[in-house]
C-alpha positions in Angstrom: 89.6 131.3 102.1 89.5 129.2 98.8 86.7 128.7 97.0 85.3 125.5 95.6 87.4 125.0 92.4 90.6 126.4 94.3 89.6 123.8 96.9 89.3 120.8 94.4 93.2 121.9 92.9 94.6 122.3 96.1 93.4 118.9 97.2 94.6 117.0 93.9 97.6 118.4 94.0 98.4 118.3 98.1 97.2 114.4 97.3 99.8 114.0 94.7 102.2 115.5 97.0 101.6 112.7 99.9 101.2 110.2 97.4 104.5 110.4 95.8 103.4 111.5 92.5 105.1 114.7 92.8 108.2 114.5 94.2 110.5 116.7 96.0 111.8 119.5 94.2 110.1 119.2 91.2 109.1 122.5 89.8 105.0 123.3 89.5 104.7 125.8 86.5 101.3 128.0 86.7 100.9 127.2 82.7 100.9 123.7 82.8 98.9 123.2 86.0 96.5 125.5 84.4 96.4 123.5 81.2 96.1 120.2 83.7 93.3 121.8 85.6 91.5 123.9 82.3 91.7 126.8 84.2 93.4 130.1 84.1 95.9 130.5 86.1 94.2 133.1 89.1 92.9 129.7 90.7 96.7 128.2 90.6 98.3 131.2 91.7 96.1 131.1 94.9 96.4 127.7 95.6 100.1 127.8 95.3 100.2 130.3 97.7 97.8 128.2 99.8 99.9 125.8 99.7 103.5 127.3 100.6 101.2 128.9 104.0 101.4 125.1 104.4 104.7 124.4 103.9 104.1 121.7 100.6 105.5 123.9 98.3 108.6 126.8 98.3 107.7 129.8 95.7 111.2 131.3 94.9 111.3 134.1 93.3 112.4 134.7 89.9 112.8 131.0 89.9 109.3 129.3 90.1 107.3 127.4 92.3 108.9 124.0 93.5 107.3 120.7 95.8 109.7 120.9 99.2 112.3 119.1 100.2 113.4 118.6 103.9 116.7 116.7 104.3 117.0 114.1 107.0 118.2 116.7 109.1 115.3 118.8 109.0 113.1 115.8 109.6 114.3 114.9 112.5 114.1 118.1 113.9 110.4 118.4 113.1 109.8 115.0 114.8 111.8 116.5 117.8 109.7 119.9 117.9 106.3 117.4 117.8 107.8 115.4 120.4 108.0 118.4 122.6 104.9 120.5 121.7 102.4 117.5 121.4 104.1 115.7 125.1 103.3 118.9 126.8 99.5 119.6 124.7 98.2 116.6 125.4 98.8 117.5 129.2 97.1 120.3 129.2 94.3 118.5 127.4 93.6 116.3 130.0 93.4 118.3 132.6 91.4 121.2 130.7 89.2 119.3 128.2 85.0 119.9 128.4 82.9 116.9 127.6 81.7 118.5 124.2 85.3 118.1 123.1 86.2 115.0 124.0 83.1 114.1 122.1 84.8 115.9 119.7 88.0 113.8 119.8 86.0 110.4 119.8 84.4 111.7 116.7 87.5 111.9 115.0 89.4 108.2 116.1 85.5 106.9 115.0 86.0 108.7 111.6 89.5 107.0 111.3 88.4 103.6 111.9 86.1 103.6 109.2 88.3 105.6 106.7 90.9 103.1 107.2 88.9 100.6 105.8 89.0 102.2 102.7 92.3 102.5 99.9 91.8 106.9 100.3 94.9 107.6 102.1 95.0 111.0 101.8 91.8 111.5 103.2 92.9 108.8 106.3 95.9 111.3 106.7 94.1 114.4 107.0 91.7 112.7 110.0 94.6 111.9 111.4 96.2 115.4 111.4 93.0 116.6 112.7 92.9 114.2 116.0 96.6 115.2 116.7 95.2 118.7 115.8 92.2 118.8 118.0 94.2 117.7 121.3 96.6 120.7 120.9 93.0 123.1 119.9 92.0 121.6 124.0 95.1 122.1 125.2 94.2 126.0 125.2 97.0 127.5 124.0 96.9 129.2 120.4 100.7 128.7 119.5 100.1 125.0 120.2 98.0 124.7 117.4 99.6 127.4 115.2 102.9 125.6 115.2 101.6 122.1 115.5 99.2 122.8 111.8 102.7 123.5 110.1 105.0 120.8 111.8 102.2 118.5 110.5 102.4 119.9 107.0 105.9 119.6 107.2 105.6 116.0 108.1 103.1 115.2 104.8 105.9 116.2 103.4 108.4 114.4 105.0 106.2 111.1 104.5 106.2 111.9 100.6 109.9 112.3 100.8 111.4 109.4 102.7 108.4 106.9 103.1 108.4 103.6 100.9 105.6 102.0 99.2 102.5 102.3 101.1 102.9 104.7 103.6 100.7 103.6 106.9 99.0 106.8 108.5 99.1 107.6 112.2 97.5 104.7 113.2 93.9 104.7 114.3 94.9 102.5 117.3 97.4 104.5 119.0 95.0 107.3 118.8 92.3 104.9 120.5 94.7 104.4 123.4 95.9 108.6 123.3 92.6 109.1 123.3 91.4 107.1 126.3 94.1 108.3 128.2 92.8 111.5 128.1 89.2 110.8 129.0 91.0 109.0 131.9 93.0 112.5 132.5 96.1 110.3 133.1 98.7 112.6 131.7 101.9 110.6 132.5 100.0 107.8 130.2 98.7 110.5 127.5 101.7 112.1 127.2 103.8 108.4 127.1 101.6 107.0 124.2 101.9 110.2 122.2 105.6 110.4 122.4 106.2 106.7 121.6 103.3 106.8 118.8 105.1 109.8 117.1 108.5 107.9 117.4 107.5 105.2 115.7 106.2 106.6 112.8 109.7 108.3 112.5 111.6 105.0 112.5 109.3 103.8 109.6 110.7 106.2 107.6 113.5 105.4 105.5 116.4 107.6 105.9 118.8 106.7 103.4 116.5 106.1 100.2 117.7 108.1 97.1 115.0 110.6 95.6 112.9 109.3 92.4 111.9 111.8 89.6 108.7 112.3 89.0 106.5 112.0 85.9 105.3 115.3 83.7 102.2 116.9 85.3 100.0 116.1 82.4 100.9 112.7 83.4 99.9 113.0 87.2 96.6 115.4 86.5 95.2 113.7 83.2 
């Protein structure tokens, strides 16, 4: 568990991750995110670690801590492995969900709505994770969530790595539709919407676009 000022680095830098401002590959040395943050570098160190639990980040050892990189290969495959856990989740949440929950879901696609009036991306992302999040927490089965939390790390990543510009989250009106699918308990629909939805934020991503370098992390952090 972090505490407060772990919390605030992990967030700055897991922003600059999704944002583009640290780019794949790039090394993150403890001494100069220390320096960036004026902290020691206990905080870092945890954070880091935090972070590689999430898959942003690959500590190698003996070599340093560096910002991942999936290839287009390893993309693809995570989009596949959503495909098939989230198709079969969302399912299971229509048939199993409780009213409190689906309060609970409704909450969230509300919370989008309004967050996507507003220029914080990262914070739009993260309500976004959580809806797709929340159906698989319904669906009942523990692995569904386990597995889903890192394929949607992974897929932060991915967006980092091979989206253009500005990146469009989810999309606050599929999940509308997801969602009313499942208070319907129609899971042919449910499980229709959320396949297509997570296809076509794959083929928004570009592909073939060559990696940028990134700035110095005084730059990104000052």
């Amino acid at each position: 568990m972090l505490n407060s000022l772990e919390m605030d680095i992990h967030k700055k830098i897991k922003q600059a991750i999704i944002q583009q401002k640290l780019r794949p590959n790039m090394q993150l040395i403890e001494k100069d995110l220390a320096e960036s943050f004026g902290v020691s570098r206990t905080p870092v160190r945890t954070v880091l670690r935090r972070l590689e639990y999430e898959k942003l980040v690959k500590i190698k050892e003996h070599k340093g801590t560096f910002v991942s990189c999936s290839t287009i290969e390893e993309a693809k495959e995570v989009f596949e492995m959503r495909r098939i856990l989230e198709g079969e989740a969302v399912r299971r949440a229509c048939r199993l969900f409780i009213e409190e929950q689906l309060q609970e879901l409704e909450t969230l696609v509300e919370e989008e709505l309004q967050i996507n009036e507003s220029p914080d991306f990262y914070e739009s992302l993260k309500i976004s994770g959580d809806f797709h999040l929340k159906i698989a927490e319904i669906a009942g089965n523990s692995y569904f969530y386990q597995y889903l939390e890192d394929l949607i790390s992974l897929t932060y990543v991915i967006i980092a790595i091979y989206g253009r510009g500005e990146m469009e989250t989810c999309g606050s009106h599929d999940h509308m539709q997801i969602f009313n699918a499942i208070k319907q308990r129609d899971g042919d629909l449910a499980e229709r919407l959320s396949l297509n939805h997570l296809s076509e934020i794959e083929s928004n991503l570009h592909f073939n676009e060559e990696l940028q370098f990134s700035p110095s992390l005084t730059d990104i952090f000052q």
